[in-house]
N, C-alpha and C positions, 0 to 999 in steps of 0.2 A: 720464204725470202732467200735472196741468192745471196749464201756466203762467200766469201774472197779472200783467200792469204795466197800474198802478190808479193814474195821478197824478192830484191832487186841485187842490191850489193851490201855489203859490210863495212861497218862506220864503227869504230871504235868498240869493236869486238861484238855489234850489235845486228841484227837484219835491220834493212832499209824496208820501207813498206809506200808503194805508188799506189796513191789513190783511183779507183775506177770510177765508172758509174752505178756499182752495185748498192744498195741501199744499206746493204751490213756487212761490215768484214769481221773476221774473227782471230786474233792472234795467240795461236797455242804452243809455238816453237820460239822460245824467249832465255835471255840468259838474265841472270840474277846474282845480290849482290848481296848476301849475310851482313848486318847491319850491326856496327859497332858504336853505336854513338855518334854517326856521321850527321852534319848537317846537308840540305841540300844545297849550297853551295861547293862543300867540297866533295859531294857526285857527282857534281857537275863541273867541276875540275881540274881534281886530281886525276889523272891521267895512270896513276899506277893502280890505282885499284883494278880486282881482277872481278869481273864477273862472268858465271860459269852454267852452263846450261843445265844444268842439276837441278830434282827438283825441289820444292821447299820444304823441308825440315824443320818441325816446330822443337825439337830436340836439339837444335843444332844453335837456332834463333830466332828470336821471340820478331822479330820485322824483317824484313826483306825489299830490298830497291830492285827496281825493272826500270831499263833503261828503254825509250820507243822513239825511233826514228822514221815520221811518217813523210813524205813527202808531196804537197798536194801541188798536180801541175795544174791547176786549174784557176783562173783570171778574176776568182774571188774566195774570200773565205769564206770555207765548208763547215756551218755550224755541226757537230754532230753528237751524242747522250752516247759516256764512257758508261757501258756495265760489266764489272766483271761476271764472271759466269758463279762464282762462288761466294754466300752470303760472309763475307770477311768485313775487316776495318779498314779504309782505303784511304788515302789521301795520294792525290794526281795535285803534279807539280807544273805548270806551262810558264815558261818567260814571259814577261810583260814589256814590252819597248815606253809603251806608254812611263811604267813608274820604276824602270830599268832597275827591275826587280825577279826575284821566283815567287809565283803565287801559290798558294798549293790551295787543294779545296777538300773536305775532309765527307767520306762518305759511308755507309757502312750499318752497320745494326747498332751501332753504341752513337751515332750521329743523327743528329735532327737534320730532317731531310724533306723537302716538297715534293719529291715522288714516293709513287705508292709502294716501289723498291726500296730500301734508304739505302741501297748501297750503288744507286744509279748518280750520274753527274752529269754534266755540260760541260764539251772543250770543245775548242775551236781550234782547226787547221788554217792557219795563215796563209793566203795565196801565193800561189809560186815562189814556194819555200821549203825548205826542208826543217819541218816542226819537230822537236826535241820534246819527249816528253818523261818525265822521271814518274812510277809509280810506286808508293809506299806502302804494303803491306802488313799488316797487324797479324800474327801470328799467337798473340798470348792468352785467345780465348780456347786454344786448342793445344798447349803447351803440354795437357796432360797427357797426350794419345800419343801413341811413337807411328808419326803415321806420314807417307811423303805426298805429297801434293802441289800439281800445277794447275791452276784457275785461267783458265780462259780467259784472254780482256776481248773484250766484243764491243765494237763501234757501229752507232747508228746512228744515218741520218736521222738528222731530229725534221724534219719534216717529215719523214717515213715514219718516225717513233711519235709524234704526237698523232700523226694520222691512226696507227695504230691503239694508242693512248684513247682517243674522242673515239673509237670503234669500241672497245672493249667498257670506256665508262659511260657510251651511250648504252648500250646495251645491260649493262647491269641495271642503269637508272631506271630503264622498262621495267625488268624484271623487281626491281625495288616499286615501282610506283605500283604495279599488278600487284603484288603482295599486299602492300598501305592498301590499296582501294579494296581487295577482297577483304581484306583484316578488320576494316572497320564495317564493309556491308554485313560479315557474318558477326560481328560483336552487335550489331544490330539487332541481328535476327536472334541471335540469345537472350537478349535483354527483354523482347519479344514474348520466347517461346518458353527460355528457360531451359534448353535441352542443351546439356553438357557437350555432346557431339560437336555443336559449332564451335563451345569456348577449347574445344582441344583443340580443334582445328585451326581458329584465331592462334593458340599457341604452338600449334606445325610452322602457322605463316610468320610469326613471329621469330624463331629459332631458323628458318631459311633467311627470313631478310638478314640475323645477323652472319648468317653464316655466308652470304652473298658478299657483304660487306667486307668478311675477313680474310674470307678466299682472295677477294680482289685485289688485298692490301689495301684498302682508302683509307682505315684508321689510323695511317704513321702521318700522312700530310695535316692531319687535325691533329692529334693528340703528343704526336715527339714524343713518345713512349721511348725510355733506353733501357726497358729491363727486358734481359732475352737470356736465352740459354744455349749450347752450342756441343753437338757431338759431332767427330770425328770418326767414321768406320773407316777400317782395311779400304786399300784401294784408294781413297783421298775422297770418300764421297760427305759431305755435310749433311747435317740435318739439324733445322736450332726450329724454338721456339719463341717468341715475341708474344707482343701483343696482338699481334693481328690471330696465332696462334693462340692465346688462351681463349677470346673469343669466338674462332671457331668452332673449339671444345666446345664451350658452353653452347653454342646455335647447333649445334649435331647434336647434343643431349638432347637438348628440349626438342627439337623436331622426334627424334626416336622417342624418347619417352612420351613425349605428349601423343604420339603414331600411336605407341598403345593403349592409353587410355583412350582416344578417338574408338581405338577399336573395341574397349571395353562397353563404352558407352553406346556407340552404333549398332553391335550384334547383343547389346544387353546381356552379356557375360554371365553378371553375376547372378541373374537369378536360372538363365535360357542353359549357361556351361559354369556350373562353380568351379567344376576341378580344373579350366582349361584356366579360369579367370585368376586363381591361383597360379599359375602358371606363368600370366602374363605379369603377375606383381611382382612373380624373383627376377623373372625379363627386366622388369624396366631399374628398380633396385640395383640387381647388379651391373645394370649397365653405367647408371648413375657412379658406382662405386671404380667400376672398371674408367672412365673417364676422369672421375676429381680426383685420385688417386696418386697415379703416375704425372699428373699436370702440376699438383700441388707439391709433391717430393722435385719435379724438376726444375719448377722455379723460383723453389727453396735454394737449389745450387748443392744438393748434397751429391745429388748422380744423374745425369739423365735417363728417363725410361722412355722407352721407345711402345708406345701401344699403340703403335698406328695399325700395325697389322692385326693385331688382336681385335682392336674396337671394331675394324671391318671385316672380321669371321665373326662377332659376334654379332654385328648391322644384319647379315646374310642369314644369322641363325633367327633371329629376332623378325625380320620381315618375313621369312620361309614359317615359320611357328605363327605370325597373323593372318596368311593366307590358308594355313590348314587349319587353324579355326575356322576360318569363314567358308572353307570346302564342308566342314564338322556341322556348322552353322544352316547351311543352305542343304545336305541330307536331313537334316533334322525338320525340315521347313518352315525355317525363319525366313521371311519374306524379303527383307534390309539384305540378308547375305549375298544374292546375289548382283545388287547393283555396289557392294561394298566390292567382290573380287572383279566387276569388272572396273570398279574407281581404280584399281590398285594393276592393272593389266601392265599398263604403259609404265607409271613411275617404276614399278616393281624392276623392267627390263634395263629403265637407265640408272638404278639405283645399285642394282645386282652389276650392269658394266661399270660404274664408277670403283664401286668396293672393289672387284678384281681390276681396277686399273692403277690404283693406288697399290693395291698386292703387289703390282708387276713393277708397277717403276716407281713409288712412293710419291708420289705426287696426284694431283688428277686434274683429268682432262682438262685440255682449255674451257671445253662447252657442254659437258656430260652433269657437271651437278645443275650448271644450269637447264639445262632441258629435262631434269629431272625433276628440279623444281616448278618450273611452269606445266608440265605435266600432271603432273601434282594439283595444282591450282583448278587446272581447267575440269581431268576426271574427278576431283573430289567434290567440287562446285555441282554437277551433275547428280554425282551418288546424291549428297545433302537436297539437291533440288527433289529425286525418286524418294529421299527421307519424307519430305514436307508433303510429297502425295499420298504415300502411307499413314504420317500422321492423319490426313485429312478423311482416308476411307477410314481408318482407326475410330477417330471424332464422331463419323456417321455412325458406324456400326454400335458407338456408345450411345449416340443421340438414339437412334431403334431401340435398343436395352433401356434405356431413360423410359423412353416412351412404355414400353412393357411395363418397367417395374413403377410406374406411374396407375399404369391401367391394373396392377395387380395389387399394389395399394389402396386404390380406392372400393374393388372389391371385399378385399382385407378389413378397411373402413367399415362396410357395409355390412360385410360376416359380424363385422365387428360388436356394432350395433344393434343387430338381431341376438348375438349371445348375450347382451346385454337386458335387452326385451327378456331373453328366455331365462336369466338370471334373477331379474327382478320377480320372473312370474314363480318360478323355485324360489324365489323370500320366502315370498307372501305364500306360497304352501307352507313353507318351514317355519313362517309366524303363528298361523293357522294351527297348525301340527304342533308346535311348542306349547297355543295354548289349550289345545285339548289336552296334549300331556300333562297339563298344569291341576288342569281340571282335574281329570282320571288321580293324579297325585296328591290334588286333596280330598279327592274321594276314599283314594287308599288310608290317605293318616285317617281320615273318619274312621274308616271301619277299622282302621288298628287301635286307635283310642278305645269303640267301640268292644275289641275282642280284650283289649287289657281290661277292661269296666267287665266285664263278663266273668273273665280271670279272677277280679278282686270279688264280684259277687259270689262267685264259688267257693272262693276261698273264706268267706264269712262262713259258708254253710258250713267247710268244713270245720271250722274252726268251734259251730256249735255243738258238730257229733262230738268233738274232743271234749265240749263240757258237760254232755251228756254221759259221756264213758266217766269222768272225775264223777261227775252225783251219783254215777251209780256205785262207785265204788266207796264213795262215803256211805253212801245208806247200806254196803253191808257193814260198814265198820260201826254204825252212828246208830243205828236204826234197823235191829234185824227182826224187831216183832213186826217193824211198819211196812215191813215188806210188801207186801201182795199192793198196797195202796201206791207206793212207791213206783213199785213196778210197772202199772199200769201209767203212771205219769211218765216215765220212762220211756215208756211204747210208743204214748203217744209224741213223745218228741221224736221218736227213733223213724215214728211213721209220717213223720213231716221230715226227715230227711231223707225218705225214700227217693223223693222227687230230684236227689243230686244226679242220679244216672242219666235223669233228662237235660239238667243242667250239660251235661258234656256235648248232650249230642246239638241241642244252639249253641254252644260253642266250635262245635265243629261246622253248622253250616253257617254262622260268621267267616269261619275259615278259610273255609272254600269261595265266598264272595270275593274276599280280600286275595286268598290264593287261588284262582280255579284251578282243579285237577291237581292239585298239590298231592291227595290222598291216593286217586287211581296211578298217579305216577308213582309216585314212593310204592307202590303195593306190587305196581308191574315190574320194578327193576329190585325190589327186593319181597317175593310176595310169603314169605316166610316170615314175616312179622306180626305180631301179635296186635291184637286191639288196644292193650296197656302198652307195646313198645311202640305204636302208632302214635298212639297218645304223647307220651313222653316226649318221642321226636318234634311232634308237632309244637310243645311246649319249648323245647330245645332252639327252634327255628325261629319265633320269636324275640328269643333272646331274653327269656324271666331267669331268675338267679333261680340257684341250686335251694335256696330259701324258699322261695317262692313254689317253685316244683313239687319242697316237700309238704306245703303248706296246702297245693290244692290236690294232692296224690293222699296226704294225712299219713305220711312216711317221713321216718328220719333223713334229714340232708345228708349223714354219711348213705343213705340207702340211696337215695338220689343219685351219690355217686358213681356206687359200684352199680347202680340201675345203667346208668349213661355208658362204662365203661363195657361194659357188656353190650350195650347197643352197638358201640364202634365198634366193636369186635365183630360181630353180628353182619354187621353190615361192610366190611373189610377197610373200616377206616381205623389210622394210625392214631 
């Protein structure tokens, strides 16, 4: 747009200004009036006040008058939209013939306002006339800064300003309704699929529409938000924050934070990259922190912090660190990685030019975030569509696996069944086998009953030579003429007890029935043992008492003992 400063002559210490046919002029060579409590009536006509080309000084005072003498030769009145060039508290004052009156009209960031500016207006230059306009200047939201500054006033045809106005909020609206229509097709598709990927994504689109929204300023025409905040840097440059400002904090967080969980979720981080996926939590964390931080202290009113350049070295560090994951990702050969670096090709370039454009001039572009947002829309809509074909070979390749571990199951089944058969038929041996051993078991007690019956018949016999040995020793004490007859009765018991020696040897082969080889063994591994320390052991191994042993040996039980003790020894047991 073609700007215009057209000064003609001087009116009361002021430049005259002739209207052209340019659609904007801009007036930056203006004198000014330090503001004492004056009303506008007497600026507009006392005559002695002095105003001074000087610029404005918020140390000096808190308001300031600008006098503007425009003059329009033209055969009707030029509607045209007062802006000044600096986010200030304005109030523009025009004569009214009608209510032969000064109107003034108050605009500014502390004023509710129908444009998306609030510090823009509406005046009207009256036809072929020289229009008188007084401007009032607010100075006290910057009184703290020792700092001078002159504000541009800038006039635009309001036919060229709304043309421009219906261009700029046709074009947002697109890009607001492409955002709504993706936003609910992929909330769609998550609800769907269930895969986190979209619902980040749904919250990228979401954190863009607000941040389309707040870029644009459309929030002050609905809302008359008046909380704002305002710094003053060297030079006389401004920089405040509003509402339309805190909002777009919050829509740059959630697009970048939610950017990387998307990319957590799409290159499956946490289980493909733990250590990078850590990496991306203090990213987003700290970003979170670096943004509410400095927004919440400043519109508290204790100080303003300036993180605009910071939050955009860290956007660069944050997007540069999700694209070498995805370089990390796609050497690794994760599949997703590469249609994820090429989703991010384009946004990436107008994201990286946005951040260093805001670096350079603290602002950004007219048309950079937006092309970075529709950008956005279109290559990630594409990556997500190359997701939904991977899931689907994914799906096959499980359905193939199904199928196997289907066919490897009923194999499995079938093994199954056979060890089952071959388990049962291992019972019923091991029934079989239980009761032979049951058998064989009471055959053993038989023949062990058997050898203790053998045991106690021997032990009767011995028990008789013992009463044989007593009558004989009575008949020497009782009877020693009767001797020789005695004797003979004697004998003949003694010779009915011959027959003990035989006694042993069936009970030895009871023994060996009940034990085979008991005897060849014990002889092979100790064959140094006598027929009596045979014997004894073998008594020993059935477990008769010390009683017993000496009852069928016809030995005292202490001989029984030291007999035993001697065996162990004998035989190297302790």
């Amino acid at each position: 747009m073609l700007l215009l400063l057209a000064p003609v002559h001087h009116s009361n210490a002021q430049s005259r200004l002739t209207l052209s046919n340019a659609d904007t002029f801009k007036i930056a060579n203006y004198k000014a009036l330090p503001d004492k409590g004056y009303t506008i009536e007497r600026v507009a006509n006392d005559t002695s006040l002095h105003f001074s080309a000087d610029s404005l000084r918020p140390q000096q005072s808190e308001y300031y008058w600008i006098k503007l003498v425009i003059n329009n030769p033209y055969p009707n009145d030029e509607p045209y939209i007062f802006q000044p060039f600096k986010a200030l508290n304005y109030t523009l004052y025009q004569y009214s013939p009608k209510h032969n009156r000064w109107e003034g009209t108050a605009a500014g960031l502390g004023a509710p306002s129908a444009f998306r500016k609030p510090w823009q207006m509406e005046a009207s230059l009256s036809k072929q006339a020289e229009n008188v306009l007084y401007v009032k200047i607010s100075l006290r939201d910057i009184k703290q800064y020792n700092v001078a500054l002159k504000p541009a006033l800038i006039f635009t045809k309001r036919v060229a300003f709304y043309a421009e106005e219906r261009f700029t909020s046709l074009f947002n609206l697109v890009c607001c309704i492409v955002l709504i229509s993706f936003s609910v097709y992929n909330l769609y598709i998550y609800f769907q699929l269930k895969d986190k990927a979209y619902l980040y994504y749904v919250l990228v689109q979401i954190g863009a529409l607000l941040y389309l929204v707040s870029v644009g300023q459309f929030l002050n025409p609905v809302f008359q938000a008046s909380f704002y905040n305002i710094k003053a840097w060297p030079g006389g440059k401004l920089q405040y924050i509003n509402l339309d400002g805190l909002v777009m904090h919050v829509g740059v967080t959630i697009i970048f934070c939610s950017f990387i969980e998307f990319t957590r979720s799409y290159l499956n981080t946490k289980q493909a990259l733990p250590g990078y996926d850590k990496v991306l939590k203090i990213f987003s964390l700290g970003y979170i922190l670096l943004e509410a931080v400095p927004v919440i202290i400043t519109l508290s009113g204790w100080v303003y912090i300036n993180n605009i350049p910071a939050s955009n070295v860290y956007i660069l560090l944050m997007v540069s660190t999700c694209i070498g994951i995805g370089i990390v990702a796609h050497r690794r050969g994760y599949k997703a990685a590469k249609y994820f670096l090429a989703a991010n090709l384009l946004p990436l370039v107008f994201t990286v030019c946005t951040s260093v454009y805001i670096l350079l001039y603290t602002f950004a572009g007219s048309l950079l975030p937006q092309m970075a947002i529709l950008s956005q829309i279109l290559t990630f809509a594409v990556a997500l569509v190359a997701r939904i074909k991977l899931v689907n070979e994914e799906l096959k390749e499980k359905e193939i696996h199904a199928i196997q571990l289907a066919n490897d199951i009923e194999l499995t089944e079938i093994k199954g069944r056979l060890i089952e058969e071959e388990n049962k038929n291992i019972t019923l041996t091991m029934q079989l086998e239980k009761e032979k051993n049951e058998q064989l078991q009471q055959k053993l007690e038989a023949n062990q009953r058997e050898l203790v019956g053998n045991s106690l018949y021997i032990h009767q016999k011995n028990k008789l030579l013992a009463e044989l040995r007593n009558q004989m020793q009575d008949i020497d004490t009782l009877l020693p003429d009767a001797k020789p007859e005695t004797i003979r009765n004697i004998q003949s018991s003694l010779k009915e007890g011959q027959h003990l020696g035989e006694e042993w040897d069936k009970f030895k082969l009871h023994f060996e029935q009940v034990h085979p080889s008991f005897f060849n063994e014990l002889q092979a591994s100790h064959p140094n043992l006598t027929k009596y320390e045979l014997r004894l052991y073998a008594y020993f191994h059935i477990n008769l008492s010390t009683k017993e042993i000496a009852a069928l040996l016809n030995i005292a039980p202490a001989s029984v003992r030291q007999a035993k003790a001697r065996l162990n020894k004998k035989m190297g047991k302790s």
